[in-house]
C-alpha positions as CSV (number, residue, x, y, z in Angstrom):
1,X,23.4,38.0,-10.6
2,X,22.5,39.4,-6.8
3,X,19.6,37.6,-5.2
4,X,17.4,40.1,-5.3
5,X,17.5,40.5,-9.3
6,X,17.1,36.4,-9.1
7,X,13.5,37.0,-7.5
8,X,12.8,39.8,-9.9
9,X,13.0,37.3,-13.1
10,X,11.5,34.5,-10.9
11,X,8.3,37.0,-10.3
12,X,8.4,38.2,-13.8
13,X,8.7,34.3,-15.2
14,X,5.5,33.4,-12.3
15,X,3.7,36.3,-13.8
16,X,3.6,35.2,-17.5
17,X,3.3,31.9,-16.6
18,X,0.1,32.7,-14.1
19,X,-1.3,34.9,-17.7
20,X,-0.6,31.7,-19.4
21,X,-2.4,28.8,-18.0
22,X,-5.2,31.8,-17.1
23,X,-5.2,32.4,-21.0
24,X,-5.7,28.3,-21.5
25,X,-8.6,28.1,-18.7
26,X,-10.8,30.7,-20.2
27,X,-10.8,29.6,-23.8
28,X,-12.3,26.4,-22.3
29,X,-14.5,28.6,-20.2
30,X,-13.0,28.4,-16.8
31,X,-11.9,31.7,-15.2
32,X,-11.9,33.5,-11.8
33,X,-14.5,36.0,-11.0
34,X,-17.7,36.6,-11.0
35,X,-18.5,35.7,-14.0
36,X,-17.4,32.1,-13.1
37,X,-20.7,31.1,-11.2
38,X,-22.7,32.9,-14.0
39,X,-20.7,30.3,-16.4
40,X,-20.9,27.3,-14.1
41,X,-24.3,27.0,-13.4
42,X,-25.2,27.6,-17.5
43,X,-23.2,24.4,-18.4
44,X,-23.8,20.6,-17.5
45,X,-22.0,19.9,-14.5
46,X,-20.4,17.1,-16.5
47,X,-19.4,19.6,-19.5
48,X,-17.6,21.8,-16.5
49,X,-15.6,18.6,-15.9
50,X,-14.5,17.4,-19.6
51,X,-13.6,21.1,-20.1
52,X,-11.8,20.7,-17.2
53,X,-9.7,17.6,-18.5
54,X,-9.5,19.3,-21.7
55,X,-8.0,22.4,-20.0
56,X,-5.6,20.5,-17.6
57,X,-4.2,18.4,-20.6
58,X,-3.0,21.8,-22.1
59,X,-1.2,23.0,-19.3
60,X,1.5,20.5,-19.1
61,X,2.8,17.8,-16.9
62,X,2.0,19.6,-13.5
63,X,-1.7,20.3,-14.0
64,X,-2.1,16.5,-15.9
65,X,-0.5,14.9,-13.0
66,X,-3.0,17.4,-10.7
67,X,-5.9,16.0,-12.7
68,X,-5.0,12.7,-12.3
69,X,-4.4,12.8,-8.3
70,X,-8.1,14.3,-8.2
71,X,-9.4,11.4,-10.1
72,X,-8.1,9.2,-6.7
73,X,-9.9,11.6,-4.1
74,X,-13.0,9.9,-4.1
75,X,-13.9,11.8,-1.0
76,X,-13.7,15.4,-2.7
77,X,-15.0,14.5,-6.3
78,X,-18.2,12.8,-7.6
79,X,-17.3,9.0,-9.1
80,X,-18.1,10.6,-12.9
81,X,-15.8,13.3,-12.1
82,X,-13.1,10.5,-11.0
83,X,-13.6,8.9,-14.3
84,X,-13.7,12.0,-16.3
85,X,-10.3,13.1,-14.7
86,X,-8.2,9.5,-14.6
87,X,-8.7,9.6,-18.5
88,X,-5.5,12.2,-18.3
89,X,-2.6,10.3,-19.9
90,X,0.2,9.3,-17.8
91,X,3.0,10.1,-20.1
92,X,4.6,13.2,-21.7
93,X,7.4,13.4,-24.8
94,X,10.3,11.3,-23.6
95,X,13.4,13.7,-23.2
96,X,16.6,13.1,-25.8
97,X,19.1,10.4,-25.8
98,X,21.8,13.7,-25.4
99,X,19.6,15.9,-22.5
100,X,19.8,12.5,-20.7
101,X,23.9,11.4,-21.3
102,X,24.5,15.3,-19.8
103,X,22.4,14.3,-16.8
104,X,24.1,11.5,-16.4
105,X,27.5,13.0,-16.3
106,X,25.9,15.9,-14.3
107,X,24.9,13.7,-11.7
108,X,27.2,10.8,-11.9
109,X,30.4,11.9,-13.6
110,X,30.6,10.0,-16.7
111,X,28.3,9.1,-19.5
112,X,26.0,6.2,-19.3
113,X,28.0,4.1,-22.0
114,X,31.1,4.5,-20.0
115,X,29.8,2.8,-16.6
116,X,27.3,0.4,-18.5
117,X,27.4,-2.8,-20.4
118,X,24.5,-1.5,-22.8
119,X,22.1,1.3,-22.9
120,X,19.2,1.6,-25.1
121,X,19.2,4.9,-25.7
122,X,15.4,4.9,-26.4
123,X,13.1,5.1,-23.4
124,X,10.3,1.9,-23.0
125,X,8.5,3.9,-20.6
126,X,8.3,7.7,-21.1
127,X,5.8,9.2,-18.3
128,X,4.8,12.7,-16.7
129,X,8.2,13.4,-15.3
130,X,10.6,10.4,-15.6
131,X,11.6,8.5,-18.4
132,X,12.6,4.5,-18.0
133,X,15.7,2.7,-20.2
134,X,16.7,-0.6,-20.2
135,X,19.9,-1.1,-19.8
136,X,22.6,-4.0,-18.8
137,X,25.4,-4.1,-15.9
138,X,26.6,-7.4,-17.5
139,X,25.6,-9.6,-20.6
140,X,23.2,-11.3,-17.5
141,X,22.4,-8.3,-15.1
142,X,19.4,-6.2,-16.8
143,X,18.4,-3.2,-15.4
144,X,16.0,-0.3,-15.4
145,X,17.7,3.3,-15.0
146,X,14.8,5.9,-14.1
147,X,15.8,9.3,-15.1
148,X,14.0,12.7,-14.3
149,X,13.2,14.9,-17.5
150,X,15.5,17.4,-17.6
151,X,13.2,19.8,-19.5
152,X,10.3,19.8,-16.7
153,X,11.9,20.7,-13.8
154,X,11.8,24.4,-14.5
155,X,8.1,23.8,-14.4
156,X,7.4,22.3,-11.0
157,X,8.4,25.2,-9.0
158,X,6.1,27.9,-10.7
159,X,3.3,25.6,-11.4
160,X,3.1,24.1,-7.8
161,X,2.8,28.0,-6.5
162,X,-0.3,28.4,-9.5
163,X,-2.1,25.5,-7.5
164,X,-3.5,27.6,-4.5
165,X,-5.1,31.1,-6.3
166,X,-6.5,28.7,-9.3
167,X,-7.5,26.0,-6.7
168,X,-11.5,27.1,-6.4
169,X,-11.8,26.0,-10.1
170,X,-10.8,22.7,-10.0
171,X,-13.1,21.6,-6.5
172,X,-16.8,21.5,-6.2
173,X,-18.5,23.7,-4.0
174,X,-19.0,21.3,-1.2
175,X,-15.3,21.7,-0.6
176,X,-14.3,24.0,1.9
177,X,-11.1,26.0,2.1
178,X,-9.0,23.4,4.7
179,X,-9.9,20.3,2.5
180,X,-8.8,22.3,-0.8
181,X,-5.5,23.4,1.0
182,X,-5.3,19.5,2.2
183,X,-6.0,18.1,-1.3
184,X,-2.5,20.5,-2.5
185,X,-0.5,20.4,0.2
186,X,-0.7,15.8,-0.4
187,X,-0.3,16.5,-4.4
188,X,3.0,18.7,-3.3
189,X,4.2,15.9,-1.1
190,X,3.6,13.3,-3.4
191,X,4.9,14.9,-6.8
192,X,8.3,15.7,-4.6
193,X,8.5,11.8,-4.0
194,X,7.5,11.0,-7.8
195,X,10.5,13.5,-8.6
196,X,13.2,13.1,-6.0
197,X,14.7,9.4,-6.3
198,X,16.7,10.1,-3.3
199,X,13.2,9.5,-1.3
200,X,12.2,6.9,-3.1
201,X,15.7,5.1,-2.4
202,X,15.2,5.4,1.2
203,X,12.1,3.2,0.7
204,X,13.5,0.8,-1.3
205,X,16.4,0.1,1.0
206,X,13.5,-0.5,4.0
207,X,11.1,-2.6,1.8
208,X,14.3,-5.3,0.9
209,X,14.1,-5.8,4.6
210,X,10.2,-6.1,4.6
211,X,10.6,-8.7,1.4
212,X,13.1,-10.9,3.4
213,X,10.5,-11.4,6.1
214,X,7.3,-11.9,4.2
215,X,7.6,-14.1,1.0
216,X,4.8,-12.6,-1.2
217,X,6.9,-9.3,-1.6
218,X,9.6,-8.9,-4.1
219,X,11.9,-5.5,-3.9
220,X,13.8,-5.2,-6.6
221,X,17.6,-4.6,-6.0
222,X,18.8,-0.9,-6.0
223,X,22.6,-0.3,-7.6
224,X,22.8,3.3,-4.9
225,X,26.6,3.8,-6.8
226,X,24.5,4.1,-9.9
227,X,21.8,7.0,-9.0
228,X,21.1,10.4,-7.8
229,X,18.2,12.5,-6.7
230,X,17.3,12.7,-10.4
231,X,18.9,9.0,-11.7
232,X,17.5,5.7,-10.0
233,X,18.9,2.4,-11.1
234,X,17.1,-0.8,-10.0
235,X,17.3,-4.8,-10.9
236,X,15.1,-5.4,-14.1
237,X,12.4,-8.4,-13.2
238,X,11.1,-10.5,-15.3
239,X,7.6,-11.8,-15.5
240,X,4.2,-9.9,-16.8
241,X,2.8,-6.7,-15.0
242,X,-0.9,-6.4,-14.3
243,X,-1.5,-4.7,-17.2
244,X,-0.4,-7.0,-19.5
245,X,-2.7,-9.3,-18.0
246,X,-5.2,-7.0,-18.0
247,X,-4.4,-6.9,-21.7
248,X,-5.1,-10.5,-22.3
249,X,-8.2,-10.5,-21.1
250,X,-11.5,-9.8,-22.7
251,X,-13.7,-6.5,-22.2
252,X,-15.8,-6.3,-19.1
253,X,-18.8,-6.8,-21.2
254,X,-17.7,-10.5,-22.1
255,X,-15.8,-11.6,-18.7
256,X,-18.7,-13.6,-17.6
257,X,-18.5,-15.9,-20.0
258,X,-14.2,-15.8,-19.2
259,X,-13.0,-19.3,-18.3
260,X,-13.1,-20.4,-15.1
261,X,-9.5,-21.6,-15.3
262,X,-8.6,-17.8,-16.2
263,X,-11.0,-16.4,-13.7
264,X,-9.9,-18.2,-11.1
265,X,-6.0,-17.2,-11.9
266,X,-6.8,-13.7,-12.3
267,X,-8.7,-13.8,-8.8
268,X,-5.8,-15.4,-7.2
269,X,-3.5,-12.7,-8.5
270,X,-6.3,-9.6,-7.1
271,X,-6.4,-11.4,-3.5
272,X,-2.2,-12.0,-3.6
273,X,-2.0,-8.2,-5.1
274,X,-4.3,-6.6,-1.6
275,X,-3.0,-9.2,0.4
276,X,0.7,-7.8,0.0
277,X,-0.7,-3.9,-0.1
278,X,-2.6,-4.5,3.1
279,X,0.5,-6.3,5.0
280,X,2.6,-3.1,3.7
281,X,0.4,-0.2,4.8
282,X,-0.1,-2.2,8.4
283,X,2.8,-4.4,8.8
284,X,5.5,-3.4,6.8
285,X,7.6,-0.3,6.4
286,X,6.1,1.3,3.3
287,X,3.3,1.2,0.9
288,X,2.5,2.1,-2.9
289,X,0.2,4.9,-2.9
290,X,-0.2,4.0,-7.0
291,X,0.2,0.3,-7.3
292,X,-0.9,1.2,-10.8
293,X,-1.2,-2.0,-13.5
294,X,2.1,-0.7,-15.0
295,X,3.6,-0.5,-11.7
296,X,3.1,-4.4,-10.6
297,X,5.0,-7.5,-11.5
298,X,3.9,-10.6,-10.9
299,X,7.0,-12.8,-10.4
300,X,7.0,-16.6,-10.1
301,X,6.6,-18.7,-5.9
302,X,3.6,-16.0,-5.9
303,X,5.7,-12.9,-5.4
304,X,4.4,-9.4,-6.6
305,X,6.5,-6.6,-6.9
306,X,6.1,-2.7,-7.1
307,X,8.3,-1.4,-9.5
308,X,7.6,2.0,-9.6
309,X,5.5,5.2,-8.1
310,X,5.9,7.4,-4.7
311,X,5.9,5.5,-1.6
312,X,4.3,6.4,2.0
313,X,4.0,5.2,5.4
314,X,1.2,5.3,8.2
315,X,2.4,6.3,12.5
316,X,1.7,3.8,14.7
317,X,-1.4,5.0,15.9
318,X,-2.9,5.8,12.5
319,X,-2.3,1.9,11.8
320,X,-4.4,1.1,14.3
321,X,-6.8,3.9,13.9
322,X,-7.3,2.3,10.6
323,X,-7.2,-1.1,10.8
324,X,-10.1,-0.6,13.7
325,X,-12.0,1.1,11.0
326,X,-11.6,-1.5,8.2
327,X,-12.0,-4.1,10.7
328,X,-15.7,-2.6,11.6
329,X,-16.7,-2.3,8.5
330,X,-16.0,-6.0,7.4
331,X,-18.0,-7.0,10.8
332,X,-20.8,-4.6,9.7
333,X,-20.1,-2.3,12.8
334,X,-21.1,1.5,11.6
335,X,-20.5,2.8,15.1
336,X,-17.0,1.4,15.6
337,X,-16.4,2.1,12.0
338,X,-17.2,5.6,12.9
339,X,-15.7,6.7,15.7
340,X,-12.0,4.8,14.7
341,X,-12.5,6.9,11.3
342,X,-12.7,10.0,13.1
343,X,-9.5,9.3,15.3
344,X,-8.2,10.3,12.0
345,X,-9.7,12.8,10.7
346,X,-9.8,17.2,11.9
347,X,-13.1,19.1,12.2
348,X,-13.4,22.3,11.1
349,X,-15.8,24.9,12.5
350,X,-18.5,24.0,10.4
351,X,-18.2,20.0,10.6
352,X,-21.3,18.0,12.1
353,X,-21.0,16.6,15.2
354,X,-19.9,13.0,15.7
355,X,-23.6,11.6,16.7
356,X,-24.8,12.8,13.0
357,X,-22.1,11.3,11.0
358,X,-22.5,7.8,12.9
359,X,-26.2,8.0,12.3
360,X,-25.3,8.6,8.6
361,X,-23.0,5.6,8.8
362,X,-25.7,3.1,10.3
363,X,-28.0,4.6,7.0
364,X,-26.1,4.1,4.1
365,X,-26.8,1.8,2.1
366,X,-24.5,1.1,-1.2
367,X,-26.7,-0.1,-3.9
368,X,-29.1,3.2,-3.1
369,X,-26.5,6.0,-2.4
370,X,-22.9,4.8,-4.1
371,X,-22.6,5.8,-7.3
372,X,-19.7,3.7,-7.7
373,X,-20.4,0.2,-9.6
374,X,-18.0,-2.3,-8.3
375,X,-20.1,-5.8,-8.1
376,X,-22.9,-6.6,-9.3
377,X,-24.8,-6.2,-6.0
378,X,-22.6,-2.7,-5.1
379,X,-22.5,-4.4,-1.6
380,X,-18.5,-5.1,-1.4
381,X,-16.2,-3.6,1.0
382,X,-14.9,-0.6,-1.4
383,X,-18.4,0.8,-2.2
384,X,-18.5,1.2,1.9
385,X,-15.1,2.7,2.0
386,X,-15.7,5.1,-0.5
387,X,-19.4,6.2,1.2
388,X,-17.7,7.0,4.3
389,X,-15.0,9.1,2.9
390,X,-17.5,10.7,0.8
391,X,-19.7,11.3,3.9
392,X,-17.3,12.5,6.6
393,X,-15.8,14.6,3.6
394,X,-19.8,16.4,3.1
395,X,-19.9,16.2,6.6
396,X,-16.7,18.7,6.8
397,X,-14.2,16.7,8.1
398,X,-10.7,16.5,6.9
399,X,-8.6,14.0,6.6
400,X,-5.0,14.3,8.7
401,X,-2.0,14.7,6.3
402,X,-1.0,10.8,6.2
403,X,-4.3,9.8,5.4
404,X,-5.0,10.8,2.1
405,X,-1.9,8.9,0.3
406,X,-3.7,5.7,2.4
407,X,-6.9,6.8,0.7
408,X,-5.7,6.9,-2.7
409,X,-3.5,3.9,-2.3
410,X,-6.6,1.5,-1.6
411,X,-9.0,3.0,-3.8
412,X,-6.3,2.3,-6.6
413,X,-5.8,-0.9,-5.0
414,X,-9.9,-1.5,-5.2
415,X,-9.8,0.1,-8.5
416,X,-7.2,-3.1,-9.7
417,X,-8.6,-6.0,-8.0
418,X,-11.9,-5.3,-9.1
419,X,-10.9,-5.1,-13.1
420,X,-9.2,-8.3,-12.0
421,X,-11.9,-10.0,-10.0
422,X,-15.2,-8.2,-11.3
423,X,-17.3,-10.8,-9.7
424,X,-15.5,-11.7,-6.2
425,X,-14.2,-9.6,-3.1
426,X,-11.0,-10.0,-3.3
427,X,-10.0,-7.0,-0.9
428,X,-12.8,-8.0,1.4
429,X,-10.8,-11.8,1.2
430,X,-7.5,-10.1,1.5
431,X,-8.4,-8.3,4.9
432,X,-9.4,-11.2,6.2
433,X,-6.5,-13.2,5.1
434,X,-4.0,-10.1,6.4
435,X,-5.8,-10.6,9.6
436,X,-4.6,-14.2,10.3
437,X,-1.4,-13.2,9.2
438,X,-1.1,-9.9,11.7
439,X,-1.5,-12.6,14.3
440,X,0.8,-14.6,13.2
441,X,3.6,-11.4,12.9
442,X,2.8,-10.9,16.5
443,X,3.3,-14.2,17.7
444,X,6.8,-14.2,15.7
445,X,7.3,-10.9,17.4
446,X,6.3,-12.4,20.9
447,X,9.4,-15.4,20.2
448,X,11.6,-12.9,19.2
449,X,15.3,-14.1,19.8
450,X,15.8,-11.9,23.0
451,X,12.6,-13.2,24.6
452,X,13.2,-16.8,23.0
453,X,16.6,-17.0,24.3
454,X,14.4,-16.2,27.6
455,X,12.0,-19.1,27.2
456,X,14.9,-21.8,25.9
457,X,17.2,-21.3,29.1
458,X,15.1,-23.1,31.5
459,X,14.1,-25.4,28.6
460,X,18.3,-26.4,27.4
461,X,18.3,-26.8,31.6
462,X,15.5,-29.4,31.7
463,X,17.1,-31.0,28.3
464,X,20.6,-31.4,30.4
465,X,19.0,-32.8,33.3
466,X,17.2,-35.8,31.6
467,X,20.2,-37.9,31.5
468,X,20.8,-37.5,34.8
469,X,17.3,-38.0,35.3
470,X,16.9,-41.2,33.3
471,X,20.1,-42.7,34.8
472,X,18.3,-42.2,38.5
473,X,14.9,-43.4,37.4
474,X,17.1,-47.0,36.8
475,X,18.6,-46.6,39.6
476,X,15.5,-46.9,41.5
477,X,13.8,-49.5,39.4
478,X,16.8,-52.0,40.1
479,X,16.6,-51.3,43.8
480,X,12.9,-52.5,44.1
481,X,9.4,-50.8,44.4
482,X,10.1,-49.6,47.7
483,X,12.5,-47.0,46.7
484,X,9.7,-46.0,44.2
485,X,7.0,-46.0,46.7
486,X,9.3,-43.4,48.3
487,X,9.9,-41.4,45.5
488,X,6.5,-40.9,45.1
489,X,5.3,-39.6,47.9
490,X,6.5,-35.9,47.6
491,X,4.9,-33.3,48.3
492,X,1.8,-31.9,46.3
493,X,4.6,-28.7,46.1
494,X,7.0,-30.7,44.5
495,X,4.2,-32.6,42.3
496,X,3.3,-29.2,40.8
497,X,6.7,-28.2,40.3
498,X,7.5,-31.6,38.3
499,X,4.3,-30.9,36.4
500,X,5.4,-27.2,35.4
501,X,8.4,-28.3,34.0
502,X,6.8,-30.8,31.4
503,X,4.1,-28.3,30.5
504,X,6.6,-26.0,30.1
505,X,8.7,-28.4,27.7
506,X,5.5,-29.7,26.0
507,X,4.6,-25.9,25.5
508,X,8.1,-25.4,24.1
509,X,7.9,-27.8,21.4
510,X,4.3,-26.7,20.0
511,X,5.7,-23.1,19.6
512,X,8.7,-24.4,17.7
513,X,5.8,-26.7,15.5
514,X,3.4,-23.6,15.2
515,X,6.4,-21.1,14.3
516,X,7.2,-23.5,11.6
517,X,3.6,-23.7,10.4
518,X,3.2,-20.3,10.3
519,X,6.7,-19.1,8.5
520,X,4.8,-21.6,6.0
521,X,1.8,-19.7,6.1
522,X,3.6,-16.1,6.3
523,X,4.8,-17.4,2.5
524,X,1.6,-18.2,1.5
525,X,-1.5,-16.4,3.6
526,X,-4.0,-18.4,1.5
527,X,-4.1,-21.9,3.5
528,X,-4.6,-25.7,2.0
529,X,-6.4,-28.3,3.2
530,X,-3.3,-30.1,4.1
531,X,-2.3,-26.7,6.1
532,X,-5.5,-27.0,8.2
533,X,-5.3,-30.5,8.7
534,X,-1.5,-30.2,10.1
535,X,-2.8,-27.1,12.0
536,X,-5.5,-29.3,14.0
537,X,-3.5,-32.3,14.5
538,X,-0.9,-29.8,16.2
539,X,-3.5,-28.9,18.2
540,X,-4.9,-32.0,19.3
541,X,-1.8,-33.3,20.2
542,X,-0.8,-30.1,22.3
543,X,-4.2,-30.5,24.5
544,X,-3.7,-34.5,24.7
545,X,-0.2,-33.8,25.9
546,X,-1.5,-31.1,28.5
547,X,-3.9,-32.8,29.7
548,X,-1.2,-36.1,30.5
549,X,0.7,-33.7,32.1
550,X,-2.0,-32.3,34.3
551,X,-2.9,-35.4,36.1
552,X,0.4,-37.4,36.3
């Protein structure tokens, strides 16, 4: 077939697709037109939504997976809306066991039986576009192949390009046309990574290095002989995700009466959970943008592990744009909070000026203008996060194209912690906690081995000198005082010099005691009392030892 009859039964197939989903949205009253606003404003504003749902739950996998990214932009969407829209199930028919073997032979030349110990052919997981099977490399090597459904992947392309003329029924009318064209162009980006397991490889390979370097993180191992753009095979871990232990736990109308044993477990697992999201997005290489309950392990030593959704990662200067803003707002700064938000964010002709939105950041207050309930006191650091996206977002502002996959990451993140924790801040705990250990990656980075090898030469020189140096000291003190008289009586240059040289060795040895201290505390960000105490009695000694040096 020539290529130009190819785009003639691709236009035809767009074209009764487009009449389609059309057909769907008006029988639950949702068209273009006119007659739209006519429709709109007779109906509830929170009917338009559920028929909304309703409507994107017919369409297939494309427009459900739309629905459920809106849910996330809390910055475009009222919180009802959110909560109408996140009710979308996440999971579709699971494909069959004989689409899937001719995938796998398709992609990876032989069936899955022929390269694997055992595998189930029934899928334990069976979501919007991939499918998960367990499977065994060995008697003791489980795994988890991921594999794309074959069946949807003549739907992406013509459903992604319905997106942009049926976009206007699916925002309010606050939005304007640059935030609409935003909010698709991230949902594009992020259903390619959801889709394409040769990207999320890449980030797998980059977060093993990340988990060698910070003990809280687990990456599972990737088998890259065993996957494809369309097969992923990773290491199986064992332990309970989050939602299992969400599962365990009572409703939300009975957690105050929860145990405080279990209360205080579940809290510990909500400030480890932001604690290793916060070091990723900042620190490390990559971050979950859905670190969704199914999607997190929680391993034994305290690990947590993301085991599956799209990945993204933050420039250097957005890290710092950011962390400046999240800083400000946990030391109540609206101004700071303000202008380092903006860094990141594009006006449009019709955005307020930067004066207005600060003035609006120094008014808010969350328990009157949020309609978000997080706490009991709506005063925690997400219903603040949320008011300033909503506000820069009325304000006209749009977000650059890395933010919004940060956005929707943390308010996931929030969304978590705070089933987890109702009652305690744990990401307001966890920033704080990420902040000691920021410092603590610098200072590693500071002794790096180049620069270390730099500090250790003069200090291996000073170590090879002290036999010498004894054997002369006993020299003198069997020739008499006179020879010691003598040897004192250098010159204040040569005093100094002497004196440089301990400080520098005494310096020397309370790096190598603070580095260990703090690989300790890179482990486990959440210090003891014994972790303290070894902390001030390193410090003590270091000033006690400076100040001997000082005035020999």
């Amino acid at each position: 077939m020539s290529k130009s009859a190819e785009k003639r039964v691709t236009e035809t197939s767009l074209k009764l697709r487009q009449q389609e989903v059309e057909q769907h949205l008006a029988r639950f009253g949702l068209r273009l037109g006119p007659r739209r606003l006519g429709r709109i404003a007779a109906r509830p504003e929170a009917d338009q939504m559920r028929r909304l749902r309703n409507a994107f739950g017919s369409l297939g996998p494309v427009f459900i997976a739309f629905g459920r990214y809106l849910s996330t932009r809390v910055d475009l969407l009222s919180a009802r809306d959110c909560l109408e829209l996140a009710s979308l199930p996440n999971r579709a028919e699971c494909s069959s066991f004989n689409a899937v073997r001719y995938l796998f032979r398709q992609e990876l030349g032989s069936f899955p039986e022929d390269v694997l110990r055992v595998f189930e052919e029934a899928p334990f997981v069976s979501g919007l576009f991939v499918q998960q099977h367990r499977a065994w490399l060995t008697d003791h090597e489980p795994i988890t192949v991921k594999v794309v459904h074959p069946e949807v992947e003549g739907l992406l392309s013509s459903d992604i390009e319905l997106l942009r003329p049926l976009a206007r029924l699916f925002f309010s009318q606050d939005c304007n046309s640059s935030q609409i064209e935003s909010a698709i162009e991230d949902f594009i980006v992020t259903l390619q990574q959801q889709t394409n397991f040769s990207l999320q490889a890449r980030a797998a390979m980059d977060l093993s290095m990340d988990a060698k370097s910070f003990g809280m993180l687990k990456a599972p191992r990737l088998y890259p002989e065993l996957g494809s753009s369309r097969i992923l095979t990773v290491e199986r871990l064992p332990g309970p995700s989050v939602a299992d232990l969400l599962k365990s736990l009572p409703s939300p109308n009975d957690q105050a009466g929860m145990e405080s044993a279990v209360a205080a477990e579940c809290y510990e697992v909500a400030h480890r959970l932001c604690v290793v999201w916060l070091r990723q997005a900042f620190l490390g290489t990559h971050y979950p943008v859905q670190p969704l309950p199914e999607n997190i392990s929680i391993l034994a030593n305290d690990q947590i592990a993301f085991t599956d959704g799209p990945w993204a990662r933050l420039p250097k200067d957005a890290r710092a744009n950011l962390w400046d803003y999240l800083i400000a707002v946990v030391t109540e700064n609206p101004d700071r909070a303000c202008s380092s938000l903006l860094k990141e964010l594009a006006s449009g002709k019709e955005s307020a000026g930067a004066e207005h939105l600060g003035q609006r950041f120094r008014q808010l207050v969350p328990f009157r203008d949020s309609d978000w309930s997080y706490s009991a006191d709506n005063n925690n650091l997400a219903e603040y996060l949320f008011l300033h996206w909503k506000l820069a977002s009325r304000a006209g502002y749009c977000p650059r194209s890395h933010v919004p996959s940060f956005y929707r990451g943390l308010f996931v993140l929030a969304t978590v912690s705070q089933r987890l924790a109702p009652h305690r801040d744990a990401l307001r705990d966890a920033l704080q906690s990420v902040r000691v250990l920021a410092g603590a990656e610098r200072f590693r980075d500071l002794l790096s081995a180049p620069r270390l090898g730099e500090q250790m030469d003069p200090y291996l020189r000073i170590m090879l000198d002290l036999p010498q140096r004894f054997d002369d000291a006993l020299t003198m003190g069997a020739d008499g005082k006179a020879r010691i008289r003598l040897q004192k009586s250098h010159t204040r240059g040569a005093r100094r010099k002497k004196n440089s040289a301990a400080i520098d060795v005494v310096l020397l040895l309370a790096f190598g005691a603070l580095m260990i201290l703090l690989q300790r505390f890179a482990a486990n960000p959440t210090p003891s009392r014994w972790f303290t105490a070894g902390v001030l009695m390193f410090a003590c000694l270091g000033a006690w030892l400076l100040r001997s040096s000082r005035w020999r």
